[in-house]
Structure formats: C-alpha cells, structure tokens
N, CA, C and O atoms as a GROMACS GRO file, in nm:
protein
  240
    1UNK      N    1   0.084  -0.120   0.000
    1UNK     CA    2   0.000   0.000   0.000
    1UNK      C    3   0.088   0.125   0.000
    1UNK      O    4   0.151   0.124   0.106
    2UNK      N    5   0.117   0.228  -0.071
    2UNK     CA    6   0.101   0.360  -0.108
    2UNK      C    7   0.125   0.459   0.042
    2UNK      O    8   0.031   0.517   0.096
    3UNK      N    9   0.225   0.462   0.080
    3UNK     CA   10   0.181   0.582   0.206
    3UNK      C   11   0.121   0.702   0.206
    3UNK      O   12   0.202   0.793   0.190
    4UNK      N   13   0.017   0.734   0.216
    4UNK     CA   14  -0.034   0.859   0.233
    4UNK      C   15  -0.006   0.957   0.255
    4UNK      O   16  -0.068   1.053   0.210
    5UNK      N   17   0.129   0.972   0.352
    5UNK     CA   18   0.180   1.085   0.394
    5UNK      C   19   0.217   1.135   0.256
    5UNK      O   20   0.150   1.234   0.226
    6UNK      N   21   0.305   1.096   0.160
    6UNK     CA   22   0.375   1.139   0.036
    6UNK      C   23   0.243   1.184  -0.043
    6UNK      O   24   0.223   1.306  -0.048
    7UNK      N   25   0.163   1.110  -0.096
    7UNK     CA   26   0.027   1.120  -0.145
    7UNK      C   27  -0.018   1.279  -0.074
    7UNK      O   28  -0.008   1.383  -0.139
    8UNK      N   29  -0.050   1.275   0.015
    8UNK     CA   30  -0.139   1.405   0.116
    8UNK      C   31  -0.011   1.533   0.065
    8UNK      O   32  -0.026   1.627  -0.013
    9UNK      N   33   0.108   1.491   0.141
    9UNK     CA   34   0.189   1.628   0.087
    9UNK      C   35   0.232   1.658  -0.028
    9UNK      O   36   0.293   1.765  -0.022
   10UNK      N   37   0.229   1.600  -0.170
   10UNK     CA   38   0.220   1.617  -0.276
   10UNK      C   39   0.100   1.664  -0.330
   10UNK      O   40   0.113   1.703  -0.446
   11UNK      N   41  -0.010   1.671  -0.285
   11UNK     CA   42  -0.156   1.745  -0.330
   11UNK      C   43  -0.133   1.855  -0.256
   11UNK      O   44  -0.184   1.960  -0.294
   12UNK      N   45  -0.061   1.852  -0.149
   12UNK     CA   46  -0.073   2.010  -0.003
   12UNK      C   47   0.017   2.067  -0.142
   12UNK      O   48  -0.041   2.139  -0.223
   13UNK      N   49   0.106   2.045  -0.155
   13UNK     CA   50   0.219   2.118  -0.225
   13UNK      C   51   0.161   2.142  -0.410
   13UNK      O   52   0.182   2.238  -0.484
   14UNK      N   53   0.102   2.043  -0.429
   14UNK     CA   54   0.034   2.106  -0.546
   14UNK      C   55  -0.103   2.249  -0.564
   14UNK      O   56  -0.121   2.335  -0.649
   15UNK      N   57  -0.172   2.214  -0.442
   15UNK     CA   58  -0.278   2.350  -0.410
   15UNK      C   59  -0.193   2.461  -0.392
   15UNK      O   60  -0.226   2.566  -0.447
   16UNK      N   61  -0.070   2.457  -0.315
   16UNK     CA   62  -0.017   2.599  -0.303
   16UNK      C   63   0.074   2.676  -0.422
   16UNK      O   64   0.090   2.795  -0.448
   17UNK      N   65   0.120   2.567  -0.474
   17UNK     CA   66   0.197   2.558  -0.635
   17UNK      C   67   0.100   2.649  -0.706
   17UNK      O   68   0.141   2.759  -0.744
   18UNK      N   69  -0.070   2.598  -0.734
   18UNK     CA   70  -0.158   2.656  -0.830
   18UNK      C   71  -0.185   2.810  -0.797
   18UNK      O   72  -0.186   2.899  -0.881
   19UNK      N   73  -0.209   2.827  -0.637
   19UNK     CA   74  -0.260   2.964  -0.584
   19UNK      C   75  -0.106   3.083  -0.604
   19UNK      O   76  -0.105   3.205  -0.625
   20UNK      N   77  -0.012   3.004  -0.591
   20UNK     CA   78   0.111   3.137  -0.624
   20UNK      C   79   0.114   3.148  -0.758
   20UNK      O   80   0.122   3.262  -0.803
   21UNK      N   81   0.108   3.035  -0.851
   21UNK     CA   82   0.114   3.065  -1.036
   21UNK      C   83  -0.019   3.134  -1.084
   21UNK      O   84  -0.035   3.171  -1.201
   22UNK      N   85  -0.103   3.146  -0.997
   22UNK     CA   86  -0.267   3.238  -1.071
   22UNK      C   87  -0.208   3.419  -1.006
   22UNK      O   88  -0.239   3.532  -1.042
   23UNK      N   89  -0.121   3.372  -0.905
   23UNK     CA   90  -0.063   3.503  -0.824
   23UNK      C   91   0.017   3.566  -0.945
   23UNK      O   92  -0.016   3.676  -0.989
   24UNK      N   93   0.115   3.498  -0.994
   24UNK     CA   94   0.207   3.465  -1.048
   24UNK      C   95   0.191   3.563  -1.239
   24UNK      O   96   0.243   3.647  -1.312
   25UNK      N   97   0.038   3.430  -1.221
   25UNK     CA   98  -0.024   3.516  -1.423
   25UNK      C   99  -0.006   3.686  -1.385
   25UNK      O  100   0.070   3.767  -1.437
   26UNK      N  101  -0.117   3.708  -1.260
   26UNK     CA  102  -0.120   3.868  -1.246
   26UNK      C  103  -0.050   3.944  -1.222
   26UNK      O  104  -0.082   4.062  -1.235
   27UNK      N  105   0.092   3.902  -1.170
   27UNK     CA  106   0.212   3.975  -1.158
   27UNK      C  107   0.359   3.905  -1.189
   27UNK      O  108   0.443   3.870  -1.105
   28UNK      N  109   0.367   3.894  -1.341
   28UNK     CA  110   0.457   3.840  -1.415
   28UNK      C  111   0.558   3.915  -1.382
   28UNK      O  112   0.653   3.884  -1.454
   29UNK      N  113   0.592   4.011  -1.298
   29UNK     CA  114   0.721   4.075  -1.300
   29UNK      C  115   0.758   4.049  -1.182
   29UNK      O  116   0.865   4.104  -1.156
   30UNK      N  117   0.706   3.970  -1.076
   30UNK     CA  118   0.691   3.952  -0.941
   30UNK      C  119   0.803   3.798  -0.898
   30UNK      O  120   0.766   3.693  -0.845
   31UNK      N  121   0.958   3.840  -0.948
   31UNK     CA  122   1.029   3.719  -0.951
   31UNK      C  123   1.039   3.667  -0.858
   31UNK      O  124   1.067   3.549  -0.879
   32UNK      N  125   1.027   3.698  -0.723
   32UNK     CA  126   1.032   3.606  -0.595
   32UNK      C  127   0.913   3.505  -0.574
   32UNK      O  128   0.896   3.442  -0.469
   33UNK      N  129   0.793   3.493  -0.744
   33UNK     CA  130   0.706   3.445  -0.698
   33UNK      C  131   0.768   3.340  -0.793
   33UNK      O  132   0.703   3.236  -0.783
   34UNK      N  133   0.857   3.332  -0.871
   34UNK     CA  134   0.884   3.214  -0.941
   34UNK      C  135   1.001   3.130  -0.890
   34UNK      O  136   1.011   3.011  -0.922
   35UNK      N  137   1.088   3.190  -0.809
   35UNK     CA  138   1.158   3.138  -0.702
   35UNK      C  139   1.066   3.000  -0.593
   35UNK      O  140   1.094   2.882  -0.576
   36UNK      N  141   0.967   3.074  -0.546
   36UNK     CA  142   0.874   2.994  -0.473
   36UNK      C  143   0.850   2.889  -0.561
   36UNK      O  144   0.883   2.772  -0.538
   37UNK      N  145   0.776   2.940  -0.693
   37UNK     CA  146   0.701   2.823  -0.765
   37UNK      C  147   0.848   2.679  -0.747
   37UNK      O  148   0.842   2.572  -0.685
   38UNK      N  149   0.962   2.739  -0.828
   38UNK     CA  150   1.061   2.621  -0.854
   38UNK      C  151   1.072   2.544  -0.707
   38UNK      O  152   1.075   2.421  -0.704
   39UNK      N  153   1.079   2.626  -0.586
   39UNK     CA  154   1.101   2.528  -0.491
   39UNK      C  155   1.039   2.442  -0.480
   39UNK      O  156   1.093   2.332  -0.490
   40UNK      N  157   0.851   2.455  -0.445
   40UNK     CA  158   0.792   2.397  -0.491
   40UNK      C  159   0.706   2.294  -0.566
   40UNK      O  160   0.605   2.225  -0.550
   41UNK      N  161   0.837   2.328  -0.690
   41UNK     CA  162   0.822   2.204  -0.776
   41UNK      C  163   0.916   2.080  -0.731
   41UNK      O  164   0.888   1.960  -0.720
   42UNK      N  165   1.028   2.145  -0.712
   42UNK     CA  166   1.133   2.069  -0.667
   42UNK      C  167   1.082   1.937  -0.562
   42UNK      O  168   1.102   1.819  -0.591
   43UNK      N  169   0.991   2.001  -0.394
   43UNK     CA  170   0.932   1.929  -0.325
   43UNK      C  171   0.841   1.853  -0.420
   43UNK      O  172   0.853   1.731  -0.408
   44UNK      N  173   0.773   1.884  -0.489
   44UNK     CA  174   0.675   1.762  -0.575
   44UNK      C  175   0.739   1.658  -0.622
   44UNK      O  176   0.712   1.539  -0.615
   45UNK      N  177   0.847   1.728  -0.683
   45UNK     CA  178   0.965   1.563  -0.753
   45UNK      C  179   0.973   1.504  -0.647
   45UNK      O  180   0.914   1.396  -0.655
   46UNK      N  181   1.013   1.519  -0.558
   46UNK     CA  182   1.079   1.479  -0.444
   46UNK      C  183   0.941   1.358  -0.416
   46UNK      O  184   0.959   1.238  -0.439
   47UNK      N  185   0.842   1.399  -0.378
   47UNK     CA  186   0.683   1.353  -0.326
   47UNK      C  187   0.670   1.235  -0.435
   47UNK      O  188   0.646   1.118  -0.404
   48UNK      N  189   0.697   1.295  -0.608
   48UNK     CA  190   0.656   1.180  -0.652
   48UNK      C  191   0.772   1.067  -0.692
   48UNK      O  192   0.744   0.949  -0.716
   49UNK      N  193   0.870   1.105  -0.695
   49UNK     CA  194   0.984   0.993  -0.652
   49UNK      C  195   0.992   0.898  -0.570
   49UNK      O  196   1.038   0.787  -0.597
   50UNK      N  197   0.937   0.940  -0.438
   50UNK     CA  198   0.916   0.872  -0.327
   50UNK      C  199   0.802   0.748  -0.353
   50UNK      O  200   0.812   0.628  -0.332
   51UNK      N  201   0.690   0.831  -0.409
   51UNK     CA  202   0.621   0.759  -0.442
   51UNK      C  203   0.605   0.634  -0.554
   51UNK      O  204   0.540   0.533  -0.528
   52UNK      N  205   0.659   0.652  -0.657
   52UNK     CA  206   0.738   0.566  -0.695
   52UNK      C  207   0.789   0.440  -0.676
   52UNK      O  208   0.761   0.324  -0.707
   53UNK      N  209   0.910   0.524  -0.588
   53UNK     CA  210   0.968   0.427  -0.541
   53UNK      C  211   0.848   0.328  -0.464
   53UNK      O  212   0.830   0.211  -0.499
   54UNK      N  213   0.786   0.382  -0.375
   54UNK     CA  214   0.677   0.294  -0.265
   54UNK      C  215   0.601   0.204  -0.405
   54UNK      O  216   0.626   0.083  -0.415
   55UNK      N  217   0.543   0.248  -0.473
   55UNK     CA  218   0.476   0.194  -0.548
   55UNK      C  219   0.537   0.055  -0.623
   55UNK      O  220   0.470  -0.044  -0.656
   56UNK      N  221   0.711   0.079  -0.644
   56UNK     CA  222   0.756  -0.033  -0.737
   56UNK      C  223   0.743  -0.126  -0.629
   56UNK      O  224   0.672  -0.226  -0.637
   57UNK      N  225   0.819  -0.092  -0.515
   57UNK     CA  226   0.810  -0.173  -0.384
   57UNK      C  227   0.697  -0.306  -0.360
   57UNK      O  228   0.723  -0.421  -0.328
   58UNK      N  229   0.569  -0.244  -0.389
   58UNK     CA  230   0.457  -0.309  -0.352
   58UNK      C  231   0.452  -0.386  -0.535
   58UNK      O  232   0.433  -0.495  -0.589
   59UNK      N  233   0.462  -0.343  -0.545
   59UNK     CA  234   0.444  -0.466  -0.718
   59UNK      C  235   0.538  -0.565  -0.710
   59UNK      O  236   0.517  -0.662  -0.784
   60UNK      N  237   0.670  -0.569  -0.617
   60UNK     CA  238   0.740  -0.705  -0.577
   60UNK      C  239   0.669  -0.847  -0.531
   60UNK      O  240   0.738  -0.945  -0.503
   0.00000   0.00000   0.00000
C-alpha cells in the first residue's frame, strides 16, 4: 500500500503551487514568486519519486 503521507503532501504542495502561479499570471514581473514556484516544484519531484519508489516496492 502507497503511504499517504507522500500522497497528502504532494496534493498540499500542489494546491499551493496553483494559488502562487494564478498570483504569479497577475504579476509576471513579481520574480520572488517564481523562485517559490521552482522550490515547490522541486518538493513535488521529491513527493513523486518517493512515491514511486513505494509503489515499485509493492508490485514485488
């Protein structure tokens, strides 16, 4: 089974991802908001890597 924790904080981190890039459309000159976004993204790789990994795990 899939841990949830990775699952739950990869959707937390995707809702806040969407609300700074709609921030983001309206103030395209606003570079500390694309700083955020990349970190952001970065934690998502991270979330779905993990997950992944858990996932090949359980198909053994």
């Amino acid at each position: 089974m899939l841990n949830k924790n990775w699952r739950e904080e990869r959707n937390a981190l995707v809702v806040k991802r969407n609300l700074l890039f709609k921030n983001f459309e309206a103030h395209p000159m606003n570079i500390s908001l694309v700083h955020a976004i990349k970190k952001i993204d970065d934690q998502i790789v991270v979330c779905e890597e993990q997950l992944g990994k858990e996932h090949a795990a359980s198909r053994r």
